[in-house]
C-alpha positions as CSV (number, residue, x, y, z in Angstrom):
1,X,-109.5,33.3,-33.9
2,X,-113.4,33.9,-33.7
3,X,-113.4,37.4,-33.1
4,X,-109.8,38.1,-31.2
5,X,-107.0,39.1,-33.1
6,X,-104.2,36.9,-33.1
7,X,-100.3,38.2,-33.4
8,X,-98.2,35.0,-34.1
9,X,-94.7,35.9,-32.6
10,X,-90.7,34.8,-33.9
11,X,-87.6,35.5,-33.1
12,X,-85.9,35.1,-29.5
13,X,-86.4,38.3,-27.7
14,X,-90.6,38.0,-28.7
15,X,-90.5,34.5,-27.4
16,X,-89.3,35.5,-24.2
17,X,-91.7,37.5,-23.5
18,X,-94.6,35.2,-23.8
19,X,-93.2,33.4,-21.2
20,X,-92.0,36.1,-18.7
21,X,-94.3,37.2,-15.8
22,X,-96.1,40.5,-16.6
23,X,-99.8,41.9,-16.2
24,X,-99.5,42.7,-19.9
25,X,-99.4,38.9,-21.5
26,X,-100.0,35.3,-19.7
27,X,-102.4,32.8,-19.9
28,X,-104.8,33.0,-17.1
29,X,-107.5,33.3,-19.7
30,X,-107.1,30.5,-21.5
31,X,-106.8,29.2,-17.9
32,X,-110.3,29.9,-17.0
33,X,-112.1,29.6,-19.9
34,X,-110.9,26.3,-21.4
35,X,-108.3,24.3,-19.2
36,X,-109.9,24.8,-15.9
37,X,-113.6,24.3,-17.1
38,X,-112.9,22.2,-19.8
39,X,-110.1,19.6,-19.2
40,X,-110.0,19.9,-14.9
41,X,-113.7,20.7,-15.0
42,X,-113.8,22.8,-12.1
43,X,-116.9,23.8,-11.2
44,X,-118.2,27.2,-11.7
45,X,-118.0,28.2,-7.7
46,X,-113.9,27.1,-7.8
47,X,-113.5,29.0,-11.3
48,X,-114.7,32.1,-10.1
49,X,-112.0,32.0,-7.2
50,X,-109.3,31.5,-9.3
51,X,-111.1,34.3,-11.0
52,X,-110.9,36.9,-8.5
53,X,-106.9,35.9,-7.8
54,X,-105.2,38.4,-10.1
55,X,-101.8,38.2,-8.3
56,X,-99.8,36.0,-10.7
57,X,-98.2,32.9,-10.2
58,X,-94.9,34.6,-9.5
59,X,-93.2,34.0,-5.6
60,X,-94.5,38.1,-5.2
61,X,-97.9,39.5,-5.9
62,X,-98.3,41.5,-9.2
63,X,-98.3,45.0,-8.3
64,X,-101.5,46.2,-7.0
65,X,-102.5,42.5,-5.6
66,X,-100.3,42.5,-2.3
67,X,-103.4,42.5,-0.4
68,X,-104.4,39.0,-1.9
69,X,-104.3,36.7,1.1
70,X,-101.5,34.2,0.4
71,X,-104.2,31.3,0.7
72,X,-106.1,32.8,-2.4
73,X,-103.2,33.1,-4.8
74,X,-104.8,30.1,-6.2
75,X,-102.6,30.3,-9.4
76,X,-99.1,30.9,-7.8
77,X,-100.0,27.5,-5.4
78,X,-100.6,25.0,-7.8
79,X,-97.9,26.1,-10.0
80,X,-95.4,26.0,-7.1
81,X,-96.4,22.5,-6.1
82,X,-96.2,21.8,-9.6
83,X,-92.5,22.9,-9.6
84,X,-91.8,22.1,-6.2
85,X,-92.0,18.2,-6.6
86,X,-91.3,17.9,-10.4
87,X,-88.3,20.8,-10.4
88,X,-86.4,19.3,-7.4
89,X,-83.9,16.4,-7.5
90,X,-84.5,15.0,-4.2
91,X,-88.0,14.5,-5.6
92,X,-87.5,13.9,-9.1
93,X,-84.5,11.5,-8.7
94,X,-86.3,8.6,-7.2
95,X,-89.1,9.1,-9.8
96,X,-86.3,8.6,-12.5
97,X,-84.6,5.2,-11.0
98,X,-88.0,4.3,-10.2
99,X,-88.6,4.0,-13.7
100,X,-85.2,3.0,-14.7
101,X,-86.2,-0.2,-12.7
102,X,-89.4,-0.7,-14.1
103,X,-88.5,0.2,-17.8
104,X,-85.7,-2.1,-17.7
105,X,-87.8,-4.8,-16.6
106,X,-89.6,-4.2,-19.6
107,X,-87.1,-4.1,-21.5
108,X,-85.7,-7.8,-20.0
109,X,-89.0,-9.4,-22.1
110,X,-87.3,-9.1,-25.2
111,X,-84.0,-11.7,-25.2
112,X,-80.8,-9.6,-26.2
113,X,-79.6,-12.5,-28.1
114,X,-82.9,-13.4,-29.8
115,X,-84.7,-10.9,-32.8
116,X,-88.1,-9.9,-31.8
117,X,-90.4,-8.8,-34.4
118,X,-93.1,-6.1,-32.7
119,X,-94.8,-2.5,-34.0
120,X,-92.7,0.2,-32.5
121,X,-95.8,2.5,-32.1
122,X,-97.3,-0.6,-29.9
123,X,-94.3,-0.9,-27.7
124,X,-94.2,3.1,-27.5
125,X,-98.2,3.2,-26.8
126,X,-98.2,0.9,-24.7
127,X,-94.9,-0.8,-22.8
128,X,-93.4,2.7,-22.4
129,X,-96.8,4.2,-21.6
130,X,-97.5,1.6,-18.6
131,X,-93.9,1.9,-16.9
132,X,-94.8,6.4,-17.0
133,X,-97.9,5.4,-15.2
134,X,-96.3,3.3,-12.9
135,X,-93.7,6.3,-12.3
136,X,-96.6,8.9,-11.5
137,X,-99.9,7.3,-10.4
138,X,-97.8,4.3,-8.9
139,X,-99.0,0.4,-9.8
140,X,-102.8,0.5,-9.2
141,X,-104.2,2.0,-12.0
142,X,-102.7,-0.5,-14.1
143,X,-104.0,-3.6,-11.1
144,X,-107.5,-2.0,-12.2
145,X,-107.4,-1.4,-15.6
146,X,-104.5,-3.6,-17.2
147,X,-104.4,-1.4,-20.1
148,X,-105.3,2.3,-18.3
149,X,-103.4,3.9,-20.6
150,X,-106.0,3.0,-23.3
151,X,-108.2,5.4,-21.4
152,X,-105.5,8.1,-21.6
153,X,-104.6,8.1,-25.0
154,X,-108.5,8.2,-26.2
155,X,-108.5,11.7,-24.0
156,X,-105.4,11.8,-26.3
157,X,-107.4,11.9,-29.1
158,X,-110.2,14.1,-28.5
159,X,-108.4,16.9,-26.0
160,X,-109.1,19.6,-28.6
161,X,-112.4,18.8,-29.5
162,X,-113.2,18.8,-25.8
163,X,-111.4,22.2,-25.3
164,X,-113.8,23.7,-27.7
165,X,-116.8,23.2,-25.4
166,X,-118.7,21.3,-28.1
167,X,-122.1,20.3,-26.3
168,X,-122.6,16.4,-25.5
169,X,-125.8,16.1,-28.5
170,X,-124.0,18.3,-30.8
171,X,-120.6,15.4,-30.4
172,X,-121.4,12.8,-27.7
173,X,-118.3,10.7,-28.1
174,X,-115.9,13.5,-27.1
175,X,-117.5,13.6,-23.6
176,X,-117.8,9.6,-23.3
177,X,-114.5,9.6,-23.5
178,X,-113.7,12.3,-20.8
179,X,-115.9,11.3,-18.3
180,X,-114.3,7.0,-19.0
181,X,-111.0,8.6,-18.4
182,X,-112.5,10.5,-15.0
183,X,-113.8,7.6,-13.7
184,X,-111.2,5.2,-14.2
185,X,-108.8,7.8,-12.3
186,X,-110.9,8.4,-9.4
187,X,-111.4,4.3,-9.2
188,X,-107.3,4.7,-8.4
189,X,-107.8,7.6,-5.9
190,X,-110.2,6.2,-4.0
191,X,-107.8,3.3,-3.6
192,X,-105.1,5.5,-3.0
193,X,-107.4,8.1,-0.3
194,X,-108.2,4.4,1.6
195,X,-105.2,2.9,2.3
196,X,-102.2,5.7,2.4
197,X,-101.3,6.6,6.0
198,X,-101.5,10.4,6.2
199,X,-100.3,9.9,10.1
200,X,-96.9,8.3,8.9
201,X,-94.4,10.2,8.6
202,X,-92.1,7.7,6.6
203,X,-95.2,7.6,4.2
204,X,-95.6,11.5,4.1
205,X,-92.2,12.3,3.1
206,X,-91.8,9.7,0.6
207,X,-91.0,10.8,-2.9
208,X,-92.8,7.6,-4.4
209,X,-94.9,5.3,-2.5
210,X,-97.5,2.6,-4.1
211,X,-100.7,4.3,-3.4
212,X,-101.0,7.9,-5.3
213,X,-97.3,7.0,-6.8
214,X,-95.0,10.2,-7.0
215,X,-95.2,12.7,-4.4
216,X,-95.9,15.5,-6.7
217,X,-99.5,13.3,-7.0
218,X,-100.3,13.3,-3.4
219,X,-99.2,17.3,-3.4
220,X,-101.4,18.4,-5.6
221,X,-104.7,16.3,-4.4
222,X,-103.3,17.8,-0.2
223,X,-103.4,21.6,-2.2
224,X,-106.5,21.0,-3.2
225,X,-108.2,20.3,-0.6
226,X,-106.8,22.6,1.4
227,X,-107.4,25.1,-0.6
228,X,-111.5,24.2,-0.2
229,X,-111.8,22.9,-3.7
230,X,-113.6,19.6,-3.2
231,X,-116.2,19.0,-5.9
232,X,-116.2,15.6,-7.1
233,X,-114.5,15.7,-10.2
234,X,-111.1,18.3,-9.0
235,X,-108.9,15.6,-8.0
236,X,-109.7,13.2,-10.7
237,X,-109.3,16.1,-13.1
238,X,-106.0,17.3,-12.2
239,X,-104.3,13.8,-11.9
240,X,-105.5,13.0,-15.2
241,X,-104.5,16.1,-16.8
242,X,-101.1,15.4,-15.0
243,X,-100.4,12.6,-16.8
244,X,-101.7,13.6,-20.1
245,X,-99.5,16.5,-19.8
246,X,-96.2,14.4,-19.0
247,X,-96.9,11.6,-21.7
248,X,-98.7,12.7,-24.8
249,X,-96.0,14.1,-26.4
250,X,-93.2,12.7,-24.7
251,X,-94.3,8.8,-25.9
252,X,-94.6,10.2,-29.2
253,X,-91.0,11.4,-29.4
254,X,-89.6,8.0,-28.1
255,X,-90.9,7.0,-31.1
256,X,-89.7,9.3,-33.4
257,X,-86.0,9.3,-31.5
258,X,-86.1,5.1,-32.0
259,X,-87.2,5.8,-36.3
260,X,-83.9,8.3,-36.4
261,X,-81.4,6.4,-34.5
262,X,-82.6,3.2,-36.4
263,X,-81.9,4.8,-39.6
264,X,-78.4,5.1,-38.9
265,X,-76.4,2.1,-37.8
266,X,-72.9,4.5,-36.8
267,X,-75.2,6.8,-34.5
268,X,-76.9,3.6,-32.7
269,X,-73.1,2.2,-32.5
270,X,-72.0,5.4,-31.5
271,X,-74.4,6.2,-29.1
272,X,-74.1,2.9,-27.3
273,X,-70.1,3.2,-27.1
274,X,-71.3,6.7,-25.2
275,X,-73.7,4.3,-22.9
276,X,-71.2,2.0,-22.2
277,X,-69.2,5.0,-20.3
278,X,-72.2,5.7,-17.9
279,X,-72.1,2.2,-16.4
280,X,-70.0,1.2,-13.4
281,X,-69.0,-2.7,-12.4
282,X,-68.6,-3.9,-9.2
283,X,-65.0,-5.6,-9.3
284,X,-66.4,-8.1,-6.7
285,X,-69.5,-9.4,-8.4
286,X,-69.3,-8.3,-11.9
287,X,-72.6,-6.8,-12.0
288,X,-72.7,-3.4,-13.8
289,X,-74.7,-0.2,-12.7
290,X,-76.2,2.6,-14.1
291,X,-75.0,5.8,-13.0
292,X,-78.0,8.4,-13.4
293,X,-76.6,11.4,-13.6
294,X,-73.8,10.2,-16.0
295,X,-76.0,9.1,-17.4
296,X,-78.6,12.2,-18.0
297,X,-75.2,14.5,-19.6
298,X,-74.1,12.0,-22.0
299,X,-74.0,14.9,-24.9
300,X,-74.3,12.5,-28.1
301,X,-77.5,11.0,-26.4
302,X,-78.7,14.8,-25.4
303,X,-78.0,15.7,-28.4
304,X,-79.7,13.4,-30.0
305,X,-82.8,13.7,-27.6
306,X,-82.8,17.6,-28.4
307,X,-83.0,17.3,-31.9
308,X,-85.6,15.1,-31.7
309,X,-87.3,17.6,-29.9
310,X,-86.8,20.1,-32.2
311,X,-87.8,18.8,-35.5
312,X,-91.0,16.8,-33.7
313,X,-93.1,19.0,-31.2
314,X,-95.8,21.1,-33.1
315,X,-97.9,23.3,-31.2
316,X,-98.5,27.5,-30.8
317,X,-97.8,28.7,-27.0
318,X,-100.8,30.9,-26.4
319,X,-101.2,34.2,-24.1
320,X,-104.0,36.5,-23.2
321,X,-103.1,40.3,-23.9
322,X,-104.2,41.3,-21.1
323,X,-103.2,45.1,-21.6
324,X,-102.2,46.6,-24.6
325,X,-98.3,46.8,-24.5
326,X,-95.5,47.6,-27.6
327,X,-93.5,44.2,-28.5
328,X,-90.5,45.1,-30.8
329,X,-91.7,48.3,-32.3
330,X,-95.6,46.7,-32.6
331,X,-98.8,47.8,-30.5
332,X,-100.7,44.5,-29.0
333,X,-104.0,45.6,-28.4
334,X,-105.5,44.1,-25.4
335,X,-107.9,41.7,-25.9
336,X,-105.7,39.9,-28.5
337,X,-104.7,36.6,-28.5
338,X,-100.2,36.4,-28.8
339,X,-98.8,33.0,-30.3
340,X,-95.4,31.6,-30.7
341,X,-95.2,28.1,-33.2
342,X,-92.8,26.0,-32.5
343,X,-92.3,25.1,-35.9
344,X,-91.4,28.7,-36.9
345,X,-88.3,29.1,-34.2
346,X,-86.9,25.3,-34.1
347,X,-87.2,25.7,-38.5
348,X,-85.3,28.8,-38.3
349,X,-82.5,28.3,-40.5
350,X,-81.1,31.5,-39.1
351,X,-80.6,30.1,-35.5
352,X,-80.4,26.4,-36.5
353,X,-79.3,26.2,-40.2
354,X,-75.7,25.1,-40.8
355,X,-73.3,24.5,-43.6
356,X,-74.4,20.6,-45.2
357,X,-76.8,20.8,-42.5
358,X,-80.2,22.9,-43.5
359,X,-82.9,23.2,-39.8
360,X,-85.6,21.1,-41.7
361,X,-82.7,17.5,-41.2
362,X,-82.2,15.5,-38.6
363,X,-78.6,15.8,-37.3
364,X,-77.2,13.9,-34.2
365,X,-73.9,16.5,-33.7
366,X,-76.4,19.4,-33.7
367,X,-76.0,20.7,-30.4
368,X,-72.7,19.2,-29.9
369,X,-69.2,21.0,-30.2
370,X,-65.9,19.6,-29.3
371,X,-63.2,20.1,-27.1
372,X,-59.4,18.9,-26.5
373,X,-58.3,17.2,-23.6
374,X,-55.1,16.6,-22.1
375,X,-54.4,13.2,-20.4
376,X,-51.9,13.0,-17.8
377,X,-49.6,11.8,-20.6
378,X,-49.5,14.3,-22.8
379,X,-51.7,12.9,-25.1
380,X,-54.9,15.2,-26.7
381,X,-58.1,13.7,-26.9
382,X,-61.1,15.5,-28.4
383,X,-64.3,15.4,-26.2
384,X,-67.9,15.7,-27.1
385,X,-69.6,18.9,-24.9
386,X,-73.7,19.1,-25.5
387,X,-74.2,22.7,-26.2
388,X,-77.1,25.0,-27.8
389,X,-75.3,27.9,-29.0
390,X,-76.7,30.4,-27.1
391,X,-79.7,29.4,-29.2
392,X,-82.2,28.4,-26.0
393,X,-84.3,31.4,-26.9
394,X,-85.2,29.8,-30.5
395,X,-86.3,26.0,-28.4
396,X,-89.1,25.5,-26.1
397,X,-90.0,22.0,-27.4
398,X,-91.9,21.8,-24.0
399,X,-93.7,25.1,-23.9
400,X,-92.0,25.7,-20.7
401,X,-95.0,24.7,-19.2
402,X,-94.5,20.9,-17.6
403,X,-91.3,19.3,-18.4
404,X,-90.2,16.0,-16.4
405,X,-86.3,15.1,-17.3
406,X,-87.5,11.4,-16.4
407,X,-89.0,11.8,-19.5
408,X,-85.3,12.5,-21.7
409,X,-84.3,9.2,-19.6
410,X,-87.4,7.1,-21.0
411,X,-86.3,8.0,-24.3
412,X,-82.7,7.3,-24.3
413,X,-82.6,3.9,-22.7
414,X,-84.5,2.6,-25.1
415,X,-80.9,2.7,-27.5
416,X,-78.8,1.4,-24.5
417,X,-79.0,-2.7,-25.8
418,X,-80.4,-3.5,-28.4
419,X,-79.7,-3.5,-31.9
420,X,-82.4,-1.8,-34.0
421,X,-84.1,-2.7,-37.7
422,X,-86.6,-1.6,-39.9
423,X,-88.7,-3.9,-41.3
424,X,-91.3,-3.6,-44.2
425,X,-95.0,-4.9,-44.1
């Protein structure tokens, strides 16, 4: 790539170490010279503090940093805020029956005894997309800007391009499109900066409130500031990263996951059978209830989830060699760039190949193996169990990088009512 060698990486053990924390291989790099600049645009006074912060993102210094004040490990603080309020249930729970709520509101539009004719890409793009930004930024982007997530899916669009750093009279519409999708989210911050109550404590602690929306939001504008980085584009920048980052590939496989259980009746049949057991009814009213976290483990649906995942993400994890280090009997000269595709570890028919079942086919019992029960009758029962075979080395459909589960749960409720069919125009 340009004038940097590039070593593409396979096999477990390699990947692994791409994502491990080491002075030898990471991604700060990258960091600095294309996501922070490019993407956040930081400005070139807060780059070159996250510059000088060579101390990792890890809880402890890298060796030889210790004497990095803890308020300039600039990398290891947003990363923990990051997986602080996205990694923990009592934060990430609300998020996901906030959306339940919303999703299945949306989903109430469309009359379970009634066929409705619509473009499944449209419904994904667009239905799906508004309840996620509801779920993150909370409801006034979309007050502002009915359709807001137009904005993000034309970053969408050109994010590469405007990684590269092309200049605005070389490729103007790259940059149009950037500084529309800026502008739009600080329209929503400024709300959001007016009218939260930073001196209520109910509001403060809240996982979701209606003004910046999830908590992790809020977090990571509070770390900014704090940490002195206050140019006028940083909090706009990161918020619309964030929900680039949680939606552009996650929307996508909804769509893919509806195509796949739509092409087979039994799966959609069985799949809602599996549904069925995650719902409780009140004896006394009749009305039935979701139960989340029954929900969340229901292995067919996983399974199916997972596959999905591993047959449709397709992107290289990239590191910085930072110094030359041996990898599996190989020197990686520092300097180089290290890259693990996706498409070579989840196509490996080594790892994910079985017999009738070749890695290149979809195949709902995948990552499923079964199990015998015993009731209190004597009588054996076998029982699904969601399981990867040891193979979790070979699958980082997220590049381990920003994963929200809500996202799994957006996905899977879309197969929870209705009945599905493909039709021709």
């Amino acid at each position: 790539m340009g004038i940097k060698p590039v070593y593409l990486l396979a096999g477990s053990k390699n990947i692994q170490a791409i994502f491990g924390r080491s002075q030898n291989i990471n991604n700060y790099e990258i960091m600095l010279r294309w996501n922070l600049p490019k993407w956040y645009r930081l400005s070139k006074k807060d780059l070159k503090r996250f510059a000088a912060d060579k101390s990792g993102r890890g809880r402890n210094p890298l060796p030889g940093t210790e004497s990095i004040p803890p308020e300039h490990r600039f990398f290891h603080g947003y990363e923990h805020v990051h997986t602080e309020y996205l990694g923990k249930p009592q934060y990430l729970n609300p998020l996901v029956e906030y959306f339940m709520h919303d999703f299945s509101r949306t989903l109430d539009r469309y009359a379970v005894h009634k066929c409705t004719t619509l473009s499944v890409r449209d419904f994904c793009k667009h239905d799906v997309t508004k309840c996620a930004v509801r779920t993150l930024l909370g409801p006034k982007p979309n007050e502002l800007y009915p359709n807001f997530e137009d904005f993000m899916w034309d970053f969408d669009e050109e994010a590469f391009t405007i990684a590269l750093g092309f200049p605005k009279w070389i490729h103007a519409r790259p940059h149009k499109v950037h500084e529309r999708y800026l502008a739009v989210t600080q329209e929503y911050l400024d709300s959001a900066w007016a009218h939260f109550d930073w001196n209520d404590p109910s509001a403060t602690s809240a996982a979701w409130e209606p003004h910046f929306g999830a908590r992790v939001c809020r977090e990571i504008l509070k770390w900014f500031k704090d940490s002195g980085f206050n140019e006028p584009n940083t909090g706009a920048g990161a918020m619309a990263i964030l929900l680039w980052a949680a939606n552009s590939n996650v929307i996508p496989l909804s769509l893919w996951m509806m195509f796949e259980v739509a092409k087979d009746p039994s799966l959609l049949q069985a799949l809602r059978e599996e549904v069925n057991t995650a719902y409780a009814t009140d004896p006394r009213t009749g009305s039935r209830t979701l139960n989340l976290q029954k929900f969340a483990a229901l292995p067919l649906l996983t399974s199916v989830y997972s596959e999905t995942l591993r047959l449709s993400m397709s992107f290289n994890v990239v590191r910085n060699v930072s110094q030359t280090f041996t990898l599996d009997g190989y020197e990686i000269p520092k300097g180089a760039l290290a890259q693990a595709p996706t498409l070579v570890a989840h196509y490996d028919e080594d790892v994910w190949g079985m017999e009738a079942h070749p890695a290149s086919e979809f195949w709902a019992e995948r990552h499923i193996k079964y199990t015998e029960e015993k009731d209190d009758s004597g009588n054996i029962s076998r029982k699904r169990v969601f399981d990867m075979g040891g193979r979790s080395g070979s699958y980082f459909p997220y590049g381990m990088l920003l994963s929200a589960p809500y996202d799994s749960f957006r996905a899977k409720l879309t197969h929870a009512t209705y009945d599905t069919q493909v039709v021709e125009t």
